[in-house]
Rosetta silent file (secondary structure, phi, psi, omega in degrees, C-alpha in Angstrom):
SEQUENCE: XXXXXXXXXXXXXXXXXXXXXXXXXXXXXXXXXXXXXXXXXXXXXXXXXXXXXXXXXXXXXXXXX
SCORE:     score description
SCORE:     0.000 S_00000001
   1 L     0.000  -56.741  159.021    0.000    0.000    0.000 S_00000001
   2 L   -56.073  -19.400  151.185    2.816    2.377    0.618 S_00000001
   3 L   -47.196  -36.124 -138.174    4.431    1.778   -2.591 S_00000001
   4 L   -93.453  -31.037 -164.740    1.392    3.092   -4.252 S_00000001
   5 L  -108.252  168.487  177.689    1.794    6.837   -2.471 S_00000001
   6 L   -64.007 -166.219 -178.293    4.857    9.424   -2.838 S_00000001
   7 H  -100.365  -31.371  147.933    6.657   10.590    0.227 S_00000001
   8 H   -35.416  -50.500 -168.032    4.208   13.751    0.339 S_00000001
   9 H   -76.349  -32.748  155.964    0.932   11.875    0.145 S_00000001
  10 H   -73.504  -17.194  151.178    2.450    9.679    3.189 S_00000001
  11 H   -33.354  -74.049 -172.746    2.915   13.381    5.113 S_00000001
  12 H   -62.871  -23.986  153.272   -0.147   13.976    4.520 S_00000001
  13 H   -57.978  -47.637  155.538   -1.708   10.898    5.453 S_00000001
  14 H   -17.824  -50.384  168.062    0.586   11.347    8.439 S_00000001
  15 H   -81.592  -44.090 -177.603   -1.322   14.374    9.474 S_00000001
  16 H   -60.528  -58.919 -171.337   -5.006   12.859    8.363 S_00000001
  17 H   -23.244  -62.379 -135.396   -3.517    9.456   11.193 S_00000001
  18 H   -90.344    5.051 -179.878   -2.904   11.996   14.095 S_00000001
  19 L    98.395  -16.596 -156.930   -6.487   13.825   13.571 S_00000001
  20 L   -79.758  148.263 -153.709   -4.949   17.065   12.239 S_00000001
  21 L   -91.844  164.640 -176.280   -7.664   19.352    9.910 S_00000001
  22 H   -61.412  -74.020 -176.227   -5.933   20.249    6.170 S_00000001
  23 H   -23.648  -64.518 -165.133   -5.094   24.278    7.623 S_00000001
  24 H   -49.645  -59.566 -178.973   -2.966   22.169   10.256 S_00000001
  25 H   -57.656  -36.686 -177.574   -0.944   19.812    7.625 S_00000001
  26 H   -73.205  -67.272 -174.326   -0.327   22.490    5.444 S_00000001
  27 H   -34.684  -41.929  171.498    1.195   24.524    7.898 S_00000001
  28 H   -58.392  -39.122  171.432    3.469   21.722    9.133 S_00000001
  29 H   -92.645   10.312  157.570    4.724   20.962    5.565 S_00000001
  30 L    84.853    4.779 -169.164    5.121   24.288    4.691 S_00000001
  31 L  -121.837  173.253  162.642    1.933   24.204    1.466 S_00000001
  32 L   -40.090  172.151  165.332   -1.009   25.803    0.728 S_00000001
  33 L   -83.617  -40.866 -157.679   -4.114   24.559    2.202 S_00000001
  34 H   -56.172  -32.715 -177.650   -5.766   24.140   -0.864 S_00000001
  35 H   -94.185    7.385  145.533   -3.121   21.547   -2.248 S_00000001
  36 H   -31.677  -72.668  156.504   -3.437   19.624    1.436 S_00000001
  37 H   -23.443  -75.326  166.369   -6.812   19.325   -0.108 S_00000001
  38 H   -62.015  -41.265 -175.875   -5.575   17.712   -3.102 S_00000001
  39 H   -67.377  -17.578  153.216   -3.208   15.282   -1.889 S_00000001
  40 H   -47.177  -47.352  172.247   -6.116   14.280    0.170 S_00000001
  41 H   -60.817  -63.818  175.999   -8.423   13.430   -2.717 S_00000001
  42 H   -44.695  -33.386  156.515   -5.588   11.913   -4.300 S_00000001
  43 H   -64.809  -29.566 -176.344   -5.203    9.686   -1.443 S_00000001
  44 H  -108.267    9.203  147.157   -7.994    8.655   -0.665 S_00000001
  45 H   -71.488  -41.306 -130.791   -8.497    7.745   -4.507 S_00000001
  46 H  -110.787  -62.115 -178.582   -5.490    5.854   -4.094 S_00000001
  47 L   -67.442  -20.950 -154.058   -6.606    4.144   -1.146 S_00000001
  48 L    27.735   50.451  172.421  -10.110    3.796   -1.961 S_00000001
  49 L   -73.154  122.485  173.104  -11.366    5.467    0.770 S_00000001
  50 L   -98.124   22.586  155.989  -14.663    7.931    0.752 S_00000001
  51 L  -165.266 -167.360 -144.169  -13.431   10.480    3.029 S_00000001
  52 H   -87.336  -29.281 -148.559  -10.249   11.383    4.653 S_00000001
  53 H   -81.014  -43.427  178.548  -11.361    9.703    8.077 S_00000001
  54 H   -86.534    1.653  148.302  -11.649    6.146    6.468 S_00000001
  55 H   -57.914  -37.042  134.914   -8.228    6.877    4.860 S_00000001
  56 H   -42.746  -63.502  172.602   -6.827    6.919    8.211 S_00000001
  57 H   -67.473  -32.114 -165.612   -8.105    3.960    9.005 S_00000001
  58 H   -81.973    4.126 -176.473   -7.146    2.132    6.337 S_00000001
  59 H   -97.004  -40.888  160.076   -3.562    3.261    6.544 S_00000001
  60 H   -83.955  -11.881 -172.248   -3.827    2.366   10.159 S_00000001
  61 H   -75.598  -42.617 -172.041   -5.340   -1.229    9.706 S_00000001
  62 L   -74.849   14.687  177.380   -2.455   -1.616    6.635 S_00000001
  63 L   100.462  -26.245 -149.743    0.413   -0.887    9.223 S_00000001
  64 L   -95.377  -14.264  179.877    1.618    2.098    7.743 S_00000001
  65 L  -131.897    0.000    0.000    0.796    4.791   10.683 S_00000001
């Protein structure tokens, strides 16, 4: 499963794990919010997840956080 994302989109997943809102991850990494946003979508396309929350789980069930 972690093969599949870059080393941003595991940041950001990083941040979705611990609970933090998009505003928060972007700050920590230094990006907009709005592309927070994206790597979010992109993730949870990737994951095939329908929202950010059951991305986060499925990242925690696969080990990876």
């Amino acid at each position: 499963l972690a093969q599949k994302l870059g080393s941003r989109e595991m940041e950001v997943l990083g941040g979705l794990c611990r609970g933090l809102a998009n505003k928060e991850i972007a700050r920590e990494l230094g990006l907009q919010e709005v592309t927070i946003k994206l790597h979010v979508k992109t993730l949870c396309r990737k994951l095939d997840a329908k929202n950010r929350t059951q991305a986060a789980m499925i990242a925690k069930e696969a080990g990876i956080f």
